[in-house]
C-alpha positions as a LaTeX table, in Angstrom:
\begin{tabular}{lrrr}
\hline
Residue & $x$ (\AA) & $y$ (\AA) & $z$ (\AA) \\
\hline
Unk1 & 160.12 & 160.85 & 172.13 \\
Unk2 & 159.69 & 160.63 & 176.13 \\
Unk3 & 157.06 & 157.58 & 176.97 \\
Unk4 & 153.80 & 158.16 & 177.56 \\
Unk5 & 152.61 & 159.10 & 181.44 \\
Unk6 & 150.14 & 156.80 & 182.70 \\
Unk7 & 146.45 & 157.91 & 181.79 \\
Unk8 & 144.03 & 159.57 & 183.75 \\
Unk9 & 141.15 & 156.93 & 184.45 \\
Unk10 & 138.31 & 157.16 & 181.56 \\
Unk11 & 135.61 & 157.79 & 183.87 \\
Unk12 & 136.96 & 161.77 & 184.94 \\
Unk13 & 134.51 & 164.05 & 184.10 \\
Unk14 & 137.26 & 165.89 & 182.22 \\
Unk15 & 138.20 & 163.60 & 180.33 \\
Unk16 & 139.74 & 165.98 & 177.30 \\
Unk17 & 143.22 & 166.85 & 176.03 \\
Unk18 & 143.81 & 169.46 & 178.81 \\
Unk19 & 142.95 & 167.11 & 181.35 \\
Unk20 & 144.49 & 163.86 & 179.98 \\
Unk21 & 147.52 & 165.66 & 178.38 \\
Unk22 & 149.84 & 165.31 & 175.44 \\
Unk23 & 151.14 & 161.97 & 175.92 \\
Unk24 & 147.91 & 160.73 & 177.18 \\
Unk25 & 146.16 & 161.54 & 174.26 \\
Unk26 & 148.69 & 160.09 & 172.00 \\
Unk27 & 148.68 & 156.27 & 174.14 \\
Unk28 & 145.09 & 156.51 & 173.24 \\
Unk29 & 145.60 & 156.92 & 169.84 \\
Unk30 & 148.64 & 154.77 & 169.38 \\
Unk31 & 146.04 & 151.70 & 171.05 \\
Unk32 & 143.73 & 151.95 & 167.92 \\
Unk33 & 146.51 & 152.07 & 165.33 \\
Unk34 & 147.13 & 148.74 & 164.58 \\
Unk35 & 150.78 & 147.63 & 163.01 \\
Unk36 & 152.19 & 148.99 & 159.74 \\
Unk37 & 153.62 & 145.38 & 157.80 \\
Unk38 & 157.06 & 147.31 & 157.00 \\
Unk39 & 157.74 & 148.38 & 160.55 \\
Unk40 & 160.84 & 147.45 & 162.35 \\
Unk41 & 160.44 & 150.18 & 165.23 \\
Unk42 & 157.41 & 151.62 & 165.65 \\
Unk43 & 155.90 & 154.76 & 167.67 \\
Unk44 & 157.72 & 154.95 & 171.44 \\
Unk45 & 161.05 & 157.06 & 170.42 \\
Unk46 & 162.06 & 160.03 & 167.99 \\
Unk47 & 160.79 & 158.36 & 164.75 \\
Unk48 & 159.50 & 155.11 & 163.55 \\
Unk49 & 162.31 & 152.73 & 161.43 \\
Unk50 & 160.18 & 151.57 & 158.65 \\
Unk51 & 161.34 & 148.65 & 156.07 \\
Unk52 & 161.34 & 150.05 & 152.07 \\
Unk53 & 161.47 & 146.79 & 149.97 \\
Unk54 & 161.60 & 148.71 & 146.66 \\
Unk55 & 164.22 & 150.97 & 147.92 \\
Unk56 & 162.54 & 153.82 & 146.94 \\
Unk57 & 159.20 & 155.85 & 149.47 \\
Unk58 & 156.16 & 157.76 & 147.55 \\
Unk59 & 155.30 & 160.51 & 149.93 \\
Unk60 & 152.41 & 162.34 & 150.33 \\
Unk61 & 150.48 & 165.10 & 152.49 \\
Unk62 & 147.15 & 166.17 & 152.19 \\
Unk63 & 145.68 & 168.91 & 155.62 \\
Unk64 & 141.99 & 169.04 & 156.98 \\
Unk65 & 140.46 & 171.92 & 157.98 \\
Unk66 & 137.14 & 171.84 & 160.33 \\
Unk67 & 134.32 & 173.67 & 158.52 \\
Unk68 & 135.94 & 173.49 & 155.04 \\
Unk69 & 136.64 & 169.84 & 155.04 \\
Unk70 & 134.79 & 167.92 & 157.77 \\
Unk71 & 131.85 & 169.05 & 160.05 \\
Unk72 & 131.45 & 167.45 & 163.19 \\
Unk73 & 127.47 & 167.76 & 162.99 \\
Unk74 & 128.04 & 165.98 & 159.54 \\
Unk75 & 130.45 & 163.81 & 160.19 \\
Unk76 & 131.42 & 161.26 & 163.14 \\
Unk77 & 134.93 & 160.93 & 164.54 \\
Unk78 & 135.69 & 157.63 & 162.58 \\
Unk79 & 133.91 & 159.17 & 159.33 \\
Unk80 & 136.59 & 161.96 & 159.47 \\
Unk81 & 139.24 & 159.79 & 160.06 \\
Unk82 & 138.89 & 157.38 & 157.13 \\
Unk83 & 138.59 & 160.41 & 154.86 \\
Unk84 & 141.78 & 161.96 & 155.91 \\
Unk85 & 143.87 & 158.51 & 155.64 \\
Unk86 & 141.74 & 158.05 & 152.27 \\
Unk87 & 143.08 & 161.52 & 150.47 \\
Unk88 & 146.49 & 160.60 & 150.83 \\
Unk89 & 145.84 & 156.82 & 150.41 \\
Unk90 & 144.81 & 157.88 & 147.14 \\
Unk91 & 147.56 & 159.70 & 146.18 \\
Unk92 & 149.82 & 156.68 & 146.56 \\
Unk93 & 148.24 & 154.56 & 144.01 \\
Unk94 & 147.95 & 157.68 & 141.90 \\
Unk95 & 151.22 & 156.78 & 141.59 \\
Unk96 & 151.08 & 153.36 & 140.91 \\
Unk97 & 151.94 & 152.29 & 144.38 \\
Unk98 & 150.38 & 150.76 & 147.98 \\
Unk99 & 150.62 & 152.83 & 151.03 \\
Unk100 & 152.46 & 151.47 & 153.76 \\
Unk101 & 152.29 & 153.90 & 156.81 \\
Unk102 & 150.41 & 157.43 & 157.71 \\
Unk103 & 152.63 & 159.75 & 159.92 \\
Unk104 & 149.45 & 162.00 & 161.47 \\
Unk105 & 149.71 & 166.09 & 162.98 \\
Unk106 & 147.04 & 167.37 & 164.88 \\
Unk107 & 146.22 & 170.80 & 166.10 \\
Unk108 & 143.17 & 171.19 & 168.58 \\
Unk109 & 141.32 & 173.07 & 171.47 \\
Unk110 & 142.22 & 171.88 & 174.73 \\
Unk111 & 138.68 & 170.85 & 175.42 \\
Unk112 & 138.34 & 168.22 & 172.55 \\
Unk113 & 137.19 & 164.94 & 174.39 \\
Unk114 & 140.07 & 162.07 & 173.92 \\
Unk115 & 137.03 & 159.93 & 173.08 \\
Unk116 & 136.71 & 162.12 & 169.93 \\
Unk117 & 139.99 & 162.06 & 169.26 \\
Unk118 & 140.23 & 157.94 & 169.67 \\
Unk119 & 137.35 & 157.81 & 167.25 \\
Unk120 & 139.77 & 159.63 & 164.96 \\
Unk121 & 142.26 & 157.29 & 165.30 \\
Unk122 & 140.08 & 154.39 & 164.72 \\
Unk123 & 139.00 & 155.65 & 161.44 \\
Unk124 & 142.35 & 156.33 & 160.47 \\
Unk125 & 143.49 & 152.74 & 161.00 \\
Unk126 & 139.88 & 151.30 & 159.40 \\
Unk127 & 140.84 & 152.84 & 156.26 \\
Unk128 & 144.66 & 151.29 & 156.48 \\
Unk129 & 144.17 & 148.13 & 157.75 \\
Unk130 & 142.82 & 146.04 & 154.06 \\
Unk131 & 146.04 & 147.77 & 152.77 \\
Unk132 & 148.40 & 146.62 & 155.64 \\
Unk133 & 149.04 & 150.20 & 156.32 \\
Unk134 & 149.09 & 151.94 & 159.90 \\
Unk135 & 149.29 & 155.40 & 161.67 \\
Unk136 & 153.51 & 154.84 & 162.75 \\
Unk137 & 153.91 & 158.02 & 164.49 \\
Unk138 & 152.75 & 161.94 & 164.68 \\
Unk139 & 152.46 & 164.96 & 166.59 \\
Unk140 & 149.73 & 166.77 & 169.02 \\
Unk141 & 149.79 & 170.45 & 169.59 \\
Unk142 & 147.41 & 173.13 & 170.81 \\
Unk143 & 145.70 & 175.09 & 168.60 \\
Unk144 & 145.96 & 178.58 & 168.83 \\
Unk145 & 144.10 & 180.49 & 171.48 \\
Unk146 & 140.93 & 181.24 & 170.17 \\
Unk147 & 140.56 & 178.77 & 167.51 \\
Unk148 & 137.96 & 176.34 & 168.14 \\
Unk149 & 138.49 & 173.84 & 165.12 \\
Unk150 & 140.82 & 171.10 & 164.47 \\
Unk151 & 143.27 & 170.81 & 161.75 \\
Unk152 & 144.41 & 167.05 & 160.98 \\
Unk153 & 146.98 & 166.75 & 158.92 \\
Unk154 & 148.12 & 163.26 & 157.51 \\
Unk155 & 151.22 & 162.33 & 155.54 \\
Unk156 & 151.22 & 158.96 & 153.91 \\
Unk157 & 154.30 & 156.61 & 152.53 \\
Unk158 & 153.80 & 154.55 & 149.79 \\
Unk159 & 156.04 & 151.57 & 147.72 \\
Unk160 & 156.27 & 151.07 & 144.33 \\
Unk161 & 156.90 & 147.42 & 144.36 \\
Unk162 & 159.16 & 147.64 & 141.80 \\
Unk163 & 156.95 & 149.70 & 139.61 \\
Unk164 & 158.13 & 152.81 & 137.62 \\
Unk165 & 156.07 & 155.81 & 139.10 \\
Unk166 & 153.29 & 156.97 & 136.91 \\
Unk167 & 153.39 & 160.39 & 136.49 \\
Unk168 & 151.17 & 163.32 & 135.66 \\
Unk169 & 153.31 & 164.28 & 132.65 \\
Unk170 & 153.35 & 161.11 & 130.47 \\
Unk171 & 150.59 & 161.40 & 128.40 \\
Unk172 & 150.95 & 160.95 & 124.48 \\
Unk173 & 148.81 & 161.66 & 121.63 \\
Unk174 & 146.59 & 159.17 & 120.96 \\
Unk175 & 146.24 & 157.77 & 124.54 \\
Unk176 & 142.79 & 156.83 & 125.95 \\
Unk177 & 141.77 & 158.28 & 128.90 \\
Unk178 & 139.98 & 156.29 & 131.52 \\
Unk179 & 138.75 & 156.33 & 134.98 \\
Unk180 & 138.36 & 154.06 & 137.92 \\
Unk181 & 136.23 & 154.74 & 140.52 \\
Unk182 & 132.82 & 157.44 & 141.44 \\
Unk183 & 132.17 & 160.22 & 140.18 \\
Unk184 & 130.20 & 162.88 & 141.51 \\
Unk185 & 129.06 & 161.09 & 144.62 \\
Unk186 & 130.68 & 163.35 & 147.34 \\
Unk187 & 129.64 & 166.36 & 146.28 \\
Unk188 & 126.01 & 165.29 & 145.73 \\
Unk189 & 126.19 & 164.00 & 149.53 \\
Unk190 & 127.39 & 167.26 & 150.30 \\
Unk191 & 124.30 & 168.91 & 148.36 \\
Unk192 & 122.12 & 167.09 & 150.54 \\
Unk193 & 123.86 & 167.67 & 153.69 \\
Unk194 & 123.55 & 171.16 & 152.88 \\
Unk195 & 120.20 & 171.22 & 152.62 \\
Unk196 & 119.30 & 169.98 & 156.48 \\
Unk197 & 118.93 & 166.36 & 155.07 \\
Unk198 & 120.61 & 162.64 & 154.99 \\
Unk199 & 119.27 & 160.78 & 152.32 \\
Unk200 & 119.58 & 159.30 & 150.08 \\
Unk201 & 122.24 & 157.37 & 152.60 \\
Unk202 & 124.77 & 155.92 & 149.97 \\
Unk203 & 125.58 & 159.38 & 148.69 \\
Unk204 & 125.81 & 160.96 & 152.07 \\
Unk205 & 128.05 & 158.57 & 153.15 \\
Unk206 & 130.56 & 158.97 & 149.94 \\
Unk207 & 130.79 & 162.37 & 151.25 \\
Unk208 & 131.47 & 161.26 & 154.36 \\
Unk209 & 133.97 & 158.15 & 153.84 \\
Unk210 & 135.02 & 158.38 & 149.77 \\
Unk211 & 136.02 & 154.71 & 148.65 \\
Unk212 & 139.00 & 155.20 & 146.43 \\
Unk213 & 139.88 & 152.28 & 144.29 \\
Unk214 & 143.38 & 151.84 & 145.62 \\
Unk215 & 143.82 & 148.50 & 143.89 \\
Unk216 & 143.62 & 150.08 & 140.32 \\
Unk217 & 146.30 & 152.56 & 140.43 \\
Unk218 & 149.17 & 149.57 & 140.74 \\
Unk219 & 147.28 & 147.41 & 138.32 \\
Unk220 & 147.52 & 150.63 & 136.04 \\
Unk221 & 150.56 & 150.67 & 136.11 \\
Unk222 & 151.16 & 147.01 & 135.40 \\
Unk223 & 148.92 & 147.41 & 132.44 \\
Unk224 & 150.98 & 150.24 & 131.40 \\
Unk225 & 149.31 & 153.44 & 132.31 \\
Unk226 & 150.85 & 156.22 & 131.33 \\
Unk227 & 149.86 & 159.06 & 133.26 \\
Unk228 & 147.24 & 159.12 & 136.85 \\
Unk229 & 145.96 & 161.43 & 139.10 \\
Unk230 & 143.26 & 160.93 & 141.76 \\
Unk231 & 139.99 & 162.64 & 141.48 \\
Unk232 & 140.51 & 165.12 & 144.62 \\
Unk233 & 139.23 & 168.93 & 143.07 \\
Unk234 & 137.06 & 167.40 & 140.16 \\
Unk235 & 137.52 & 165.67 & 136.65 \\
Unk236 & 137.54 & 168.40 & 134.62 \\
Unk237 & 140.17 & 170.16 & 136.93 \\
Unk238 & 142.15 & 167.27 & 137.52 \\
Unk239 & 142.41 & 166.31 & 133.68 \\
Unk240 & 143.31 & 169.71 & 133.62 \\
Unk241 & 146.80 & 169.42 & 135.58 \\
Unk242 & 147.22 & 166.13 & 133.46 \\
Unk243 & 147.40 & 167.80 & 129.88 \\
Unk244 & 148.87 & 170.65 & 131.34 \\
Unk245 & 151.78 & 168.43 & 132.67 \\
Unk246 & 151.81 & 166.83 & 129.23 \\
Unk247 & 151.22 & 169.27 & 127.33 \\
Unk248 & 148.31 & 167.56 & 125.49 \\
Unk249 & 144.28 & 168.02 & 124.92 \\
Unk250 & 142.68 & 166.01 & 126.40 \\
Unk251 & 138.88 & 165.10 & 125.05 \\
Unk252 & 136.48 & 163.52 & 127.19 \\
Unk253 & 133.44 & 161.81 & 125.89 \\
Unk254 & 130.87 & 162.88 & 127.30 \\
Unk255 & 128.24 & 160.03 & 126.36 \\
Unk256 & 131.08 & 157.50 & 127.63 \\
Unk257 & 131.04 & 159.31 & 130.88 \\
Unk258 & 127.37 & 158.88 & 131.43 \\
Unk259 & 128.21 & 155.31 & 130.90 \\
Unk260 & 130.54 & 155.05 & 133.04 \\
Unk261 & 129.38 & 156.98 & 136.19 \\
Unk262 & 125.52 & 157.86 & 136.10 \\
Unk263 & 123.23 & 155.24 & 136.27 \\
Unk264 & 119.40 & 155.68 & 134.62 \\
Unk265 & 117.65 & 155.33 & 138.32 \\
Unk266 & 120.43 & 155.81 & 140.39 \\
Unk267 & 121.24 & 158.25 & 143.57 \\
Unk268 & 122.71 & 160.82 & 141.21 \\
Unk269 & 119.60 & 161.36 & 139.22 \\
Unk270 & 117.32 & 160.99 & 141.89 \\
Unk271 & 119.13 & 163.60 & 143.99 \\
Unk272 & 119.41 & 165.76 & 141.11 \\
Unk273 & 116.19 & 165.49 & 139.79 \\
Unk274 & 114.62 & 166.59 & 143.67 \\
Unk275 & 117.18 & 169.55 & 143.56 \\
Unk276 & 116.69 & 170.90 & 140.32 \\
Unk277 & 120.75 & 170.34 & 139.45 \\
Unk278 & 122.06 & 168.16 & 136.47 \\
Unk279 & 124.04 & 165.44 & 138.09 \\
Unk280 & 126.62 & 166.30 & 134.92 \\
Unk281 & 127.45 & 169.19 & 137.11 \\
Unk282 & 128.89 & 167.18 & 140.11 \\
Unk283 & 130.31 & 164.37 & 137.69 \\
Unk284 & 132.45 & 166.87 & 136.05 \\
Unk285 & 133.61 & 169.22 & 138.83 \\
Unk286 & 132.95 & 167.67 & 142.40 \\
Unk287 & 135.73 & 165.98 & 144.40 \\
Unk288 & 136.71 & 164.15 & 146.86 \\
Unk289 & 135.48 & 160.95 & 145.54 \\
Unk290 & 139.15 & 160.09 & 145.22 \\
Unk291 & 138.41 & 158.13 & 141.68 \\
Unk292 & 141.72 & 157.41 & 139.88 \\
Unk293 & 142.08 & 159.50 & 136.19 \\
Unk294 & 144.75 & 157.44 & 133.95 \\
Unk295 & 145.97 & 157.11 & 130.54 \\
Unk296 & 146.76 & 154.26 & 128.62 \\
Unk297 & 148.14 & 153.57 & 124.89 \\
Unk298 & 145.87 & 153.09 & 122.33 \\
Unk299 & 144.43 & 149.20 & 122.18 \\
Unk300 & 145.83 & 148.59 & 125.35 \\
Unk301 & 144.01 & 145.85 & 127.58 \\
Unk302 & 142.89 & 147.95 & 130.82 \\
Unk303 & 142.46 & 146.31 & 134.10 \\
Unk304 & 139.36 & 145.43 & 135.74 \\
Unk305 & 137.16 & 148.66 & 136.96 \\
Unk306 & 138.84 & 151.12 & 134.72 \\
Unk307 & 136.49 & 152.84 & 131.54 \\
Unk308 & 137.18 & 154.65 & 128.73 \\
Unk309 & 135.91 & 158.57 & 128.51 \\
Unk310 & 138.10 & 160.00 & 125.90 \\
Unk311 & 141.25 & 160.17 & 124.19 \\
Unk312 & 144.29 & 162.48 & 124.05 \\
Unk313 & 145.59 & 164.46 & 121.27 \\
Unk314 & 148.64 & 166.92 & 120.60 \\
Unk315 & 147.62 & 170.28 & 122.13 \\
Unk316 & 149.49 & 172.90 & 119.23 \\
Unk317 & 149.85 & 175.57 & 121.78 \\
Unk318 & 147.49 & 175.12 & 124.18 \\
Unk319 & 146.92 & 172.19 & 126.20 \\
Unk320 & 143.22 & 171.86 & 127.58 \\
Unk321 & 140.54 & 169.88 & 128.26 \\
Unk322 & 137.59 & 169.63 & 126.01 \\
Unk323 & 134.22 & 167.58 & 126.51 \\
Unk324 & 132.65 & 166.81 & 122.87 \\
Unk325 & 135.07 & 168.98 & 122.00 \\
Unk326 & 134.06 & 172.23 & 123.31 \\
Unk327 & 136.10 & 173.91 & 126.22 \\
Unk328 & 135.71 & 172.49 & 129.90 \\
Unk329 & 134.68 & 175.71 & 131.07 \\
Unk330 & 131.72 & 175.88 & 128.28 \\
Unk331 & 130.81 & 172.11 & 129.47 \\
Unk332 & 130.45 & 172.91 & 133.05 \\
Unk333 & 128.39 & 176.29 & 132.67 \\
Unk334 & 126.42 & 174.14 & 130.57 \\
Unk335 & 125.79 & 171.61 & 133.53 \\
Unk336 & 125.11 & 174.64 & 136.01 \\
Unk337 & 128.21 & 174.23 & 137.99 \\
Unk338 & 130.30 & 177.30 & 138.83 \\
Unk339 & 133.65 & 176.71 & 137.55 \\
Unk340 & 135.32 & 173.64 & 136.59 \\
Unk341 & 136.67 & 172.29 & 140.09 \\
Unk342 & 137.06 & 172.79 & 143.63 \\
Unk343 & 139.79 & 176.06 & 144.07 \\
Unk344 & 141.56 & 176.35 & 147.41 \\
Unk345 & 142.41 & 180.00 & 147.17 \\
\hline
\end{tabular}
């Protein structure tokens, strides 16, 4: 990668990625990265060198899009970026690892101000830092002509630290199934965002900057865990890809899950009793909270933060989720939501 030209001075009144250029824009960025622990060459040339002490790298990718992920008159610059670096942060200790380094793509009009893009950056190492984490290197491109929103998209590296991976597909018959983490809180922020207001503030800003539990997906694993997912498209659809995986039902209980997530006076039933909507309905299909959705034997000791909502069983011929025992899709019509889960296409 050629080194970065020298800047053009902050104080030009164009001060935006036509005027400051490629490799301006990405000196800026690089200054609010911060320093990956498992780097041995960082950004400057072709590709960073990064150390793997378990000699193995989780990998992940997750891509924005403006006005279906992130709104700028919702959302600041730093906001956006912690959410991007916390979807694939996420999906790391989904696996039972800690993220070491984000490798960031963006694509945006030639008029975005670097300040906004900085802000970006800033967000993105915020989110990284507690984990020792950084942004180690990227790309910058123009969107195309005509296009007048940004796409971010963020690939994250993880490292097992000598853990096995915990996959999707190891469920088993008789395995509880627990969560860590919200539930529900994003897409009740969104709710109220999309209805003109911003309160109450604690949901709003889930929406905004989701606080996954990244801790609990390694200590899963130490305790055994034998399946995870994070909580990106909903529970109920996100349960769904484990038993499909594993081929098992999976029944939630729902009186657990009150206990676990919805609190008698908290934001959830406030915000749902001023809308009209049963909270039950964003609990079971919202996303983005980034929660972690794990298995574990039967009597198995589970970690700190993690709670039990149901139980697996051998599926016959048709692996499913259930909630009380009646289908998911029955249990979220119930709760007023339309379908079971956020569906990209």
């Amino acid at each position: 990668m050629t080194r970065p030209r020298p800047l053009v001075p902050r104080d030009d009144p164009g001060d935006s990625v036509r005027v400051v250029g490629e490799f301006g824009v990405i000196a800026r960025v690089l200054a609010q990265a911060g320093t990956a622990r498992v780097t041995d060459v960082g950004p400057g040339d072709d590709a960073a060198v990064l150390r793997a002490p378990d000699g193995r790298v989780v990998a992940t990718t997750d891509v924005l899009v403006e006005g279906r992920h992130f709104r700028r008159d919702w959302s600041s610059a730093e906001d956006i970026g912690r959410k991007a670096a916390a979807a694939n942060l996420a999906d790391v200790a989904a696996m039972g690892g800690t993220a070491t380094a984000l490798l960031v793509g963006l694509a945006c009009p030639p008029d975005t101000p670097t300040t906004w893009l900085e802000g970006i950056a800033a967000g993105l190492a915020e989110e990284c830092a507690p984990l020792g984490a950084a942004v180690v290197g990227g790309d910058t491109v123009a969107a195309s002509p005509g296009s007048d929103g940004v796409v971010l998209s963020v690939t994250a590296l993880g490292d097992l630290g000598g853990r096995a991976p915990v996959l999707r597909s190891g469920v088993r018959p008789g395995d509880v199934l627990a969560v860590a983490g919200r539930l529900g809180w994003s897409a009740c922020g969104l709710a109220v965002l999309r209805r003109g207001f911003a309160s109450p503030v604690a949901v709003v800003a889930a929406h905004r900057r989701p606080t996954p539990p990244y801790a609990a997906g390694p200590a899963a694993a130490d305790a055994g865990a034998t399946a995870m997912c994070d909580v990106s498209d909903g529970l109920l659809a996100d349960a769904g890809h484990l038993a499909a995986a594993s081929g098992v039902v999976l029944d939630i209980d729902r009186a657990a899950l009150v206990r676990a997530t919805l609190e008698p006076t908290g934001p959830l039933q406030q915000v749902g009793s001023a809308l009209g909507v049963d909270p039950m309905a964003w609990v079971l299909t919202g996303g983005e909270d980034h929660a972690l959705l794990a298995t574990f034997p039967p009597g198995a000791d589970l970690p700190e933060g993690w709670a039990v909502i149901g139980s697996a069983r051998a599926a016959g011929q048709d692996a499913r989720v259930l909630v009380d025992g009646e289908p998911a899709e029955e249990a979220a019509r119930a709760a007023g939501a339309e379908g079971t889960g956020h569906v990209h296409f």
